[in-house]
C-alpha positions in Angstrom: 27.0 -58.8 -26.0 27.9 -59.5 -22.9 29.7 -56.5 -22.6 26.9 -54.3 -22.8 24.8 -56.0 -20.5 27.5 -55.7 -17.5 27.5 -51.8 -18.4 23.4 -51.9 -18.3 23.7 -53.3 -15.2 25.7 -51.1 -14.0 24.2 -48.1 -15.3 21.2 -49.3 -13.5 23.0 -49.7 -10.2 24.3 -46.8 -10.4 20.5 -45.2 -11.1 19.4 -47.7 -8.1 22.2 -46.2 -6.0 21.3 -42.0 -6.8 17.7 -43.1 -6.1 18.2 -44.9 -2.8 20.4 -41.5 -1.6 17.6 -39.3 -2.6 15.4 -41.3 -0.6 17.7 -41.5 2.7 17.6 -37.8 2.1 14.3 -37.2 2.1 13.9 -39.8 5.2 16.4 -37.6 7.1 14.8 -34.6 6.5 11.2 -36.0 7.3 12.7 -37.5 10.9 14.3 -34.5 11.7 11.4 -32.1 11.2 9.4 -34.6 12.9 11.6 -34.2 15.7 11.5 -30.7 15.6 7.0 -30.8 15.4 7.7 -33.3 18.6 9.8 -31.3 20.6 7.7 -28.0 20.0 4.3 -30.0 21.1 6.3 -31.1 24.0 7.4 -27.4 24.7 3.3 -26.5 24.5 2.3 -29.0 26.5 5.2 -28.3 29.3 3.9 -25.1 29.1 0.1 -25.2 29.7 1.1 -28.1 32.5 3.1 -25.0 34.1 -0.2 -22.5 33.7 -2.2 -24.9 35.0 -0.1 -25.9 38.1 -0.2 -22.0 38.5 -3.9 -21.5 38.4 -4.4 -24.4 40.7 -1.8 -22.7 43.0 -4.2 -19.3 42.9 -7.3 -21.1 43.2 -6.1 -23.5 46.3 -4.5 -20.2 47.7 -8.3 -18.2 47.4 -10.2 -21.4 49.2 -7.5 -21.6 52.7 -8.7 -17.6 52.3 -12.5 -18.1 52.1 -11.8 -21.1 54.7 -10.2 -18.5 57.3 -12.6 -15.8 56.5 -15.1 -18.6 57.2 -13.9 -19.3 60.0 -13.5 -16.1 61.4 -16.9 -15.3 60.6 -18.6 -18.8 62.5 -16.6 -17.7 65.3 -18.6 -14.4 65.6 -21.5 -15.5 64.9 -20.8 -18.2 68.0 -19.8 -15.2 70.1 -23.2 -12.8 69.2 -25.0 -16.5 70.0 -23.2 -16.7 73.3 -24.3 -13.1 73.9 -27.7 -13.5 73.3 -27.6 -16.9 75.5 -26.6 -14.1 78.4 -28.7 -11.4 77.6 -31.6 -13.6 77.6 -30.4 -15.3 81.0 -29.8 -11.7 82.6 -33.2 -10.6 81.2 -34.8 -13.3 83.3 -32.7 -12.2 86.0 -33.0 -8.8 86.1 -35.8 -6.7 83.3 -34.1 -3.9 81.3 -35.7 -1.2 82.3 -36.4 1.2 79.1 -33.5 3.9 78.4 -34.0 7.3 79.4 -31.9 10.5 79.2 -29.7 10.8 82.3 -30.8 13.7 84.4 -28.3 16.5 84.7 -29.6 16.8 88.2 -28.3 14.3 89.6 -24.5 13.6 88.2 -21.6 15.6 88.7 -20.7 16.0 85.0 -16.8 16.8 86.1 -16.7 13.1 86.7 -17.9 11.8 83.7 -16.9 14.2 81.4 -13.0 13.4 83.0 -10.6 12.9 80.3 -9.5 9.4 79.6 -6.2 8.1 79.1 -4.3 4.6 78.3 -3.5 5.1 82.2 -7.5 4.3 82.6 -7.2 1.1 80.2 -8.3 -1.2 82.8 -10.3 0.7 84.3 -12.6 0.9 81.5 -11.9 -2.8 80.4 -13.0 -3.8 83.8 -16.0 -1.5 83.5 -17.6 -2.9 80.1 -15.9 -6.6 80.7 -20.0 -8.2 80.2 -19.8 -6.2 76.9 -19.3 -8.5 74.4 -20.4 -6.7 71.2 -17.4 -4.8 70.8 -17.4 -4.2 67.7 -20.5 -2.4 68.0 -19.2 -0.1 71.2 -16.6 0.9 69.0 -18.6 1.9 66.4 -20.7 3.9 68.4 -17.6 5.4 70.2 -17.1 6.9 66.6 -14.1 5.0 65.7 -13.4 3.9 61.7 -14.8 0.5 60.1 -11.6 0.1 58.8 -9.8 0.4 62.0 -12.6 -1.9 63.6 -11.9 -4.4 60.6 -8.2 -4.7 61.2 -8.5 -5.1 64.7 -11.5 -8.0 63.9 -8.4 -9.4 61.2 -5.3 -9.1 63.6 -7.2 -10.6 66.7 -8.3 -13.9 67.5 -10.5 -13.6 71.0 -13.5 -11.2 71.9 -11.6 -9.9 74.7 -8.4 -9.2 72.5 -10.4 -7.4 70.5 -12.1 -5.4 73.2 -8.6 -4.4 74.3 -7.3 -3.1 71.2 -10.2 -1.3 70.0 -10.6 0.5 73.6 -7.1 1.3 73.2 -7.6 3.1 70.0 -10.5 4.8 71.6 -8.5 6.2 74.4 -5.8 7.5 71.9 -8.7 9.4 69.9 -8.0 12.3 72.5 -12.0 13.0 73.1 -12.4 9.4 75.0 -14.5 10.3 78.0 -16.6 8.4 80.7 -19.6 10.2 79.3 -19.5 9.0 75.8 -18.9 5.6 76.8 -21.9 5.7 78.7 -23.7 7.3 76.0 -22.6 4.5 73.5 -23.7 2.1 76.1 -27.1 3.4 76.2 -27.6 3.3 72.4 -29.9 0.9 70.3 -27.3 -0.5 69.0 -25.2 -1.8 72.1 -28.3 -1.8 74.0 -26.5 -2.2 77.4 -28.3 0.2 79.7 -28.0 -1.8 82.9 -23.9 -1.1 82.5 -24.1 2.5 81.7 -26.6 2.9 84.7 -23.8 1.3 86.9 -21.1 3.3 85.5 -22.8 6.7 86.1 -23.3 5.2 89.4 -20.1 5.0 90.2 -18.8 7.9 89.2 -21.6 9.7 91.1 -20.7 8.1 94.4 -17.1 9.1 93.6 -18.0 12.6 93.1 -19.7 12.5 96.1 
């Protein structure tokens, strides 16, 4: 009697034992694809933290853009404001008188018509130096808006700006005293008192 119950026992230790190994598998294989789930979340999650970081990157990159393009803008509005401080001032000074053709009559068109170089650079700069609307000048002198936009991008005073886009002018190869004076004189520029003085000068000299 006692015999068979130590090989009951046994047989159900033994059943105990095959049962408690099947469950140690089945824990193992739960942990380790619940490590595997974990690790491919974390992977995800890494992942979009990485897009985001990137899109944040772009988006801070397009404000300091809009903030320089801001500012470049403010300071050109300042500068047309400051211009129309001194055209208002000089118009209190001294009335515009109304444009009218230039007579024929009375200029020696082998002076104006002379052929401009970058040897007459500062001759010219020192010419329109009141002219602060040079964006406008150059327009009117027939050069590009592109060109006039890349000179407004690369430069960071009026008078730089001035410069370079007279300098383009000059290197057209049709730059001539007249057509400055011409693009003076338009609505546009509206600055007929410094044509008048140009075709002044260059009168007395051909005299």
């Amino acid at each position: 009697q006692l015999m068979r119950e130590n090989n009951n026992l046994e047989l159900r230790l033994q059943e105990q034992f095959m049962k408690t190994q099947v469950l140690t598998k089945q824990v193992v294989k739960i942990e380790k694809d619940m490590k595997e789930e974990l690790e491919k979340q974390m992977a995800t999650l890494m992942q979009a933290n990485k897009d985001q970081a990137t899109r944040i990157n772009t988006l801070e990159k397009a404000k300091m853009e809009l903030r320089d393009e801001h500012k470049k803008t403010t300071e050109r509005l300042t500068a047309y404001s400051q211009q129309l401080k001194e055209v208002s001032k000089s118009a209190r000074r001294d009335p515009v008188i109304p444009s009218r053709p230039v007579s024929h009559h009375y200029i020696n068109q082998s002076s104006l018509d002379q052929h401009l170089t970058e040897n007459d650079l500062l001759k010219v700069l020192e010419a329109i130096t009141m002219v602060t609307d040079w964006y406008e000048l150059g327009l009117k002198l027939g050069l590009n808006v592109d060109i006039l936009q890349k000179i407004e991008t690369d430069c960071r005073s009026v008078k730089e700006c001035q410069r370079k886009m007279i300098l383009k002018w000059l290197n057209t190869g049709c730059a001539r005293w007249s057509s400055l004076v011409e693009a003076l004189n338009s609505p546009l520029v509206d600055r007929q008192g410094i044509a008048k003085q140009i075709t002044k000068d260059h009168l007395h000299m051909s005299q």
